[in-house]
C-alpha angles and dihedrals in degrees: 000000000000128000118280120234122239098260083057097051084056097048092056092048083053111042085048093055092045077062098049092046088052094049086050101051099042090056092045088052103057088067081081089062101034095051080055106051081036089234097164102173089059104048087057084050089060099048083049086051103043084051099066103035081086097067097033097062091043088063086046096050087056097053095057085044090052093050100045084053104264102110112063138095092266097063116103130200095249085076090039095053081056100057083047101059086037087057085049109067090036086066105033097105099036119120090220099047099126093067093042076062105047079047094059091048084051097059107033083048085063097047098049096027083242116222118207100316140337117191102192088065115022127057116249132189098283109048117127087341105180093030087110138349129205120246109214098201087059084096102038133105113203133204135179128221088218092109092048136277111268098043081052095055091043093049080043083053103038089057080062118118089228094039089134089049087060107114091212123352091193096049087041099051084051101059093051093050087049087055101054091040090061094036084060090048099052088050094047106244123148104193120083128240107290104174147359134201126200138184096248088228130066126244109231124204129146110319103335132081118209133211103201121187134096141277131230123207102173110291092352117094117198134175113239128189124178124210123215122195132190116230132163089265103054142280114311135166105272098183150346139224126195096149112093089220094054088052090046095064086046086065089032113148084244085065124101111241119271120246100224119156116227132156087197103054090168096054089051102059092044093058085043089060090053084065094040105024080164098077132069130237097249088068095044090055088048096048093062095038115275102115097155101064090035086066082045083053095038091047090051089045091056093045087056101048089048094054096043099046105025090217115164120228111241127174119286121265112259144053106329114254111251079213111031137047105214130206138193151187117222081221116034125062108228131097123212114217121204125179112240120236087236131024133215119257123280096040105090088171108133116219099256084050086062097042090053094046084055088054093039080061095049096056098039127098089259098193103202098289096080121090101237100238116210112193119215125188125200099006112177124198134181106279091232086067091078119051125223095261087055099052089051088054096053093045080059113044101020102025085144094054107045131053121192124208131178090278107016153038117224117201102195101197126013140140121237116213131170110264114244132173104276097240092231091064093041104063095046086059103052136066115273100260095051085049101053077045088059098043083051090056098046086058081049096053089044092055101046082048082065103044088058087052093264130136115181096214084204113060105172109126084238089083087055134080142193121236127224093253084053090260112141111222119176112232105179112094106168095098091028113119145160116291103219099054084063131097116215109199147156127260111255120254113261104270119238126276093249093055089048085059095045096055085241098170104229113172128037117180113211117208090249098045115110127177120210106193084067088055095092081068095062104043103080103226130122145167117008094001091052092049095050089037085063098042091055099034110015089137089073094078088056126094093213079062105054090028088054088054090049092050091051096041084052096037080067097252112149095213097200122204107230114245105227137021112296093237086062085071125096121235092340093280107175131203125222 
């Protein structure tokens, strides 16, 4: 076949990414209908589903390129820098241009086994910026209070897809009301609610669906999310949320991504940023879905923040990791992850093990106690961000996984995950009270872990860390695994002293046995926090807990973590 031109090129990047963009939105789609029948599991399939269609049609898209000539040994970058310029007026006015963008890296990456950047074919910050901005109100509905509070929130309600499902659409649009009128009082304001925008589709994630925008009172602009839940008796208002901070965690990197239609991603996000200006795009993009431009965005980000600041990388606070060297930036609040070319006794993971436990995590429901975990290939940084005794360190610990050159340091596979306060720090830095909070929170985290079929293997409060909103999330996965191929049992009783003389072999130990009741061992608390652990959780060191856990998970029950505190809820109402 001859060789394409570099408008053709163009037209097969392109016409595989309208395809992507196609898989993408009818499975995120089907969360509208799914919310609805309460079909749980399959909603979890889709997000499964929705997870991998990226990769797959960029191993598609190569395929066609390899096959139109573009693909080979023999193609240079001049022809590539064409196609380039050709994809790029074909998306220029596009409202989802960003991610036509992101699509074309991905694949010339693949082709020349891209390291760091590479301008002339890629597409970097800066390209054809103003050619079009996104209008964040391009996805908002807007109403006004003038005609009175109540009959706002029911015509709110009424524009619902599930408008009909609504128990009662009067008594619901009170207690919404209710909520934002105490919500105003708490904080002290005096001037009723005068306008709301909302994002005209639903988020969709577990068994929750979720109306996002803001809410003026006069002067005060809050964020407001609206949480609907499903119940036997019909679809009611769950929650609300008017506290950036509550709708932050909502959006928190240990949450599974949302299911929300749009046709202007871009504009989305934008507007998404107006409730959470906190937090960056990357995240944003992450959050609905679009994981793979949110690390474009993240990368860009990082690479900001280095030249601006000049900051050096050093290793991350805390015990070092038997698997992991970990990295980390004094002003950015992220940690890089890179697996070691040994690793300590007693770890016999190999390193594809450990790749596999981080994907396991990226497909799996997270609920809001896993580190989200980005992977990044063939990073390259200026060579002056890592002093000498780093790179020494990395020679000597991560030799695989790094190459120097003169002007740069190429790390050539890592995971990028937000940087938290290692609990075990933690508790050693904060008064005695916040401590045993945090240690609450950590048998809380173990045991949510386990209602999303997740059991951590190492326990110790070193592999968890404390977010910035006090929330304790685990972040180690080599050991991780899935709770229902494990057997929770009892140690056997001491033989008697006859069978020990006997050589009467009495306990074997299976590589998917764990005991409970030694738990208490491996945890590394002690004292005060032990003691209160054990108040609060002391279940945990029970096999009718954890055995309880694996009969619901395999009975089919989709035991879902709640998103937000319970006393966030109205009425305790309850979904099922």
């Amino acid at each position: 076949m001859g060789m394409a031109t570099e408008p053709g090129g163009a037209d097969i990047i392109l016409r595989a990414f309208n395809g992507y963009m196609q898989a993408f939105q009818q499975i995120t789609r089907r969360a509208e209908r799914g919310f609805q029948l309460q079909n749980w599991a399959a909603l979890q399939e889709d997000s499964r589903e929705r997870l991998g269609i990226y990769r797959k049609f960029v191993e598609h898209t190569k395929k066609e390129l390899r096959a139109a000539g573009l693909q080979s040994a023999t193609v240079d970058k001049l022809l590539w820098a064409g196609i380039k310029k050709a994809y790029a007026w074909k998306i220029a006015a596009r409202p989802d241009r960003s991610l036509a963008e992101t699509y074309f890296n991905s694949i010339t990456r693949q082709v020349f086994d891209t390291v760091g950047v590479d301008p002339q074919i890629e597409f970097v910050r800066d390209d054809f910026a103003g050619l079009r901005k996104a209008n964040p109100m391009e996805v908002c509905l807007v109403g006004e209070f003038s005609e009175g509070v109540i009959e706002r929130w029911q015509a709110i309600l009424a524009k619902l897809p599930f408008g009909d499902l609504v128990r009662s659409p009067a008594r619901e649009a009170r207690r919404i009301a209710g909520a934002v009128d105490r919500h105003l009082h708490s904080a002290g304001i005096e001037n009723p609610p005068t306008r709301v925008e909302w994002v005209g589709n639903l988020f969709y994630r577990g068994k929750w669906a979720f109306l996002v925008g803001r809410l003026l009172a006069g002067p005060h602009l809050f964020p407001l999310v609206v949480s609907f839940a499903h119940t036997d008796d019909g679809i009611v208002a769950d929650a609300v949320l008017l506290d950036e901070n509550e709708v932050s965690i909502l959006f928190s990197f240990t949450r599974s991504y949302f299911h929300v239609v749009t046709e202007h991603p871009n504009a989305l996000v934008r507007f998404l940023k107006l409730v959470m200006p906190r937090k960056r795009l990357a995240e944003l993009y992450i959050a609905i879905g679009h994981n793979k431009h949110g690390k474009t965005e993240f990368y860009r980000d990082l690479q900001a923040h280095l030249n601006f600041s000049g900051e050096k990388f050093e290793v991350a606070p805390g015990k070092p990791g038997m698997v992991m060297t970990v990295l980390t930036l004094p002003g950015f609040n992220i940690v890089l992850k890179i697996i070691r070319d040994r690793f300590e006794e007693p770890k016999i993971i190999t390193r594809e093990a450990v790749k596999e436990k981080y994907h396991l995590v990226f497909k799996h429901d997270r609920g809001g106690r896993l580190a989200d975990a980005q992977e990044f290939e063939q990073l390259e940084f200026a060579k002056h961000h890592f002093p000498g005794e780093l790179i020494t360190h990395l020679e000597g610990t991560a030799s695989r996984n790094i190459s120097l050159t003169e002007r740069s340091v190429v790390i050539h596979h890592a995971y990028i995950e937000r940087k938290m306060i290692p609990l075990d720090i933690f508790v050693l830095q904060v008064e005695e009270q916040t401590a045993i909070d945090a240690v609450r929170g950590y048998g809380d985290a173990i045991k949510e872990l386990a209602a999303s079929n997740i059991f951590p293997g190492d326990m110790l409060i070193k592999n968890f860390g404390v977010t910035r909103h006090g929330r304790v999330v685990f972040y180690d996965y080599d050991e991780l695994s899935l709770l229902t191929d494990l057997n929770f049992r009892e140690p056997p009783q001491l033989p008697s002293v006859e069978d020990l003389l006997a050589g009467v072999k009495w306990f074997e130990i299976a590589e998917n046995d764990v005991f409970p009741s030694e738990m208490r061992f491996f945890l590394g608390l002690a004292g005060k926090l032990l003691e209160e652990f054990e108040r609060f959780h002391g279940d945990i060191f029970q096999v009718a807990f954890w055995r309880s856990m694996q009969e619901r998970i395999r009975s089919g029950e989709i035991v879902q973590i709640l998103p937000y505190p319970p006393e966030l809820r109205l009425d305790g109402q309850r979904a099922h």
